[in-house]
C-alpha positions in Angstrom: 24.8 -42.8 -2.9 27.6 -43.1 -5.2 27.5 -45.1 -8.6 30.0 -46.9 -9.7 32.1 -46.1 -12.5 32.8 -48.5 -15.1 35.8 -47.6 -18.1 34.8 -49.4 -21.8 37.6 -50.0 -23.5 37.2 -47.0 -25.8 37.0 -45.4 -23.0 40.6 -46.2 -21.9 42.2 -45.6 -25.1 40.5 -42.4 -26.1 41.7 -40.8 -22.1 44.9 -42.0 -22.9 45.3 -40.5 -26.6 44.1 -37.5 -25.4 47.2 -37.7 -22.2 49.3 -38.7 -25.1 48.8 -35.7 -27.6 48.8 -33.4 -24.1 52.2 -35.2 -23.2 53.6 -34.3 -26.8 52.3 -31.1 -27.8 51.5 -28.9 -23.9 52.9 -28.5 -20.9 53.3 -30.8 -17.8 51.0 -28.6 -16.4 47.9 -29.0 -18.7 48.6 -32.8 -18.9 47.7 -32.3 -14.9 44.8 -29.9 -15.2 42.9 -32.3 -18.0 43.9 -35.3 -15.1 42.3 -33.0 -12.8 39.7 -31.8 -14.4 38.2 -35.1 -15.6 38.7 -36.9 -12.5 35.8 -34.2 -11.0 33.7 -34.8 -13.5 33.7 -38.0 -13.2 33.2 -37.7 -9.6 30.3 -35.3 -9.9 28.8 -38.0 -12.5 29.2 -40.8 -9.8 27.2 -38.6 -7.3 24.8 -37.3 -9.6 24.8 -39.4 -13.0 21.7 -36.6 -15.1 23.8 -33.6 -14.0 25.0 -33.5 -17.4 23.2 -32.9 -20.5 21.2 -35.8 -22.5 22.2 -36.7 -26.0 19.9 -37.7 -28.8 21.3 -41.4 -27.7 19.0 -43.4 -25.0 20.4 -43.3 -21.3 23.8 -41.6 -23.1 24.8 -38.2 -21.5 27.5 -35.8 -21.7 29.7 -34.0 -20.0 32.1 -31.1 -21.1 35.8 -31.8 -19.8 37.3 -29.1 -21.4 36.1 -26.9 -24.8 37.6 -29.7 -26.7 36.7 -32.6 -24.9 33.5 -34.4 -24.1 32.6 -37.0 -21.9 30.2 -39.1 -22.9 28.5 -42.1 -20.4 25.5 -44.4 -20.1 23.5 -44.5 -16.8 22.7 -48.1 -16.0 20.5 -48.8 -13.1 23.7 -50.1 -10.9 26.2 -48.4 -12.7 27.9 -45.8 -15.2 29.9 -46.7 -18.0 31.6 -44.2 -19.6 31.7 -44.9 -23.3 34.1 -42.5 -24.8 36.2 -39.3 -25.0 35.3 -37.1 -27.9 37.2 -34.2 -29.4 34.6 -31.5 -30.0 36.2 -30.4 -33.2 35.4 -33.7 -34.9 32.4 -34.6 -37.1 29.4 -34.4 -34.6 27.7 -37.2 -36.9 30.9 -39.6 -36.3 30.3 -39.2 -32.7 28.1 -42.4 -31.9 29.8 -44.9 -34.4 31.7 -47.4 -32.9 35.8 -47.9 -33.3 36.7 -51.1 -34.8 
């Protein structure tokens, strides 16, 4: 059975910066493949939440949208919450700090 997916905040905004710099800087057409794209893997983390690789964080997973973007999630027993967006070029040791 299907969890349900719950969107943090961070979440939101770091989907929608990533749109954003898509919008400005690609093609229409790789705008809709990342829209694509992530809306499978999220999808395939509903169905199957430890399908993706575990991070050094407890119950925090992640899941490779594209080569520059990572999805990362918590499992919670009656739900998923995905946490974040990262850019795979950035500082790996940045990646669990919290935006302020």
């Amino acid at each position: 059975m299907a969890k349900e997916i719950r969107w943090t905040t961070e979440a939101q905004a770091t989907y929608q910066k990533v749109i954003t710099y898509l919008e400005e800087n690609w093609t229409d057409k790789e705008v809709g493949n990342f829209i694509t794209i992530s809306n499978k893997i999220i999808s395939f983390i509903s169905e199957n939440p430890l399908m993706f690789r575990k991070s050094n964080k407890n119950n925090v997973h992640e899941a490779l949208i594209t080569k520059h973007n990572l999805l990362l999630y918590r499992v919670k027993p009656n739900h998923i919450e995905l946490l974040t967006f990262w850019d795979t070029r950035q500082n790996p040791k940045k990646k669990f700090k919290r935006k302020k």
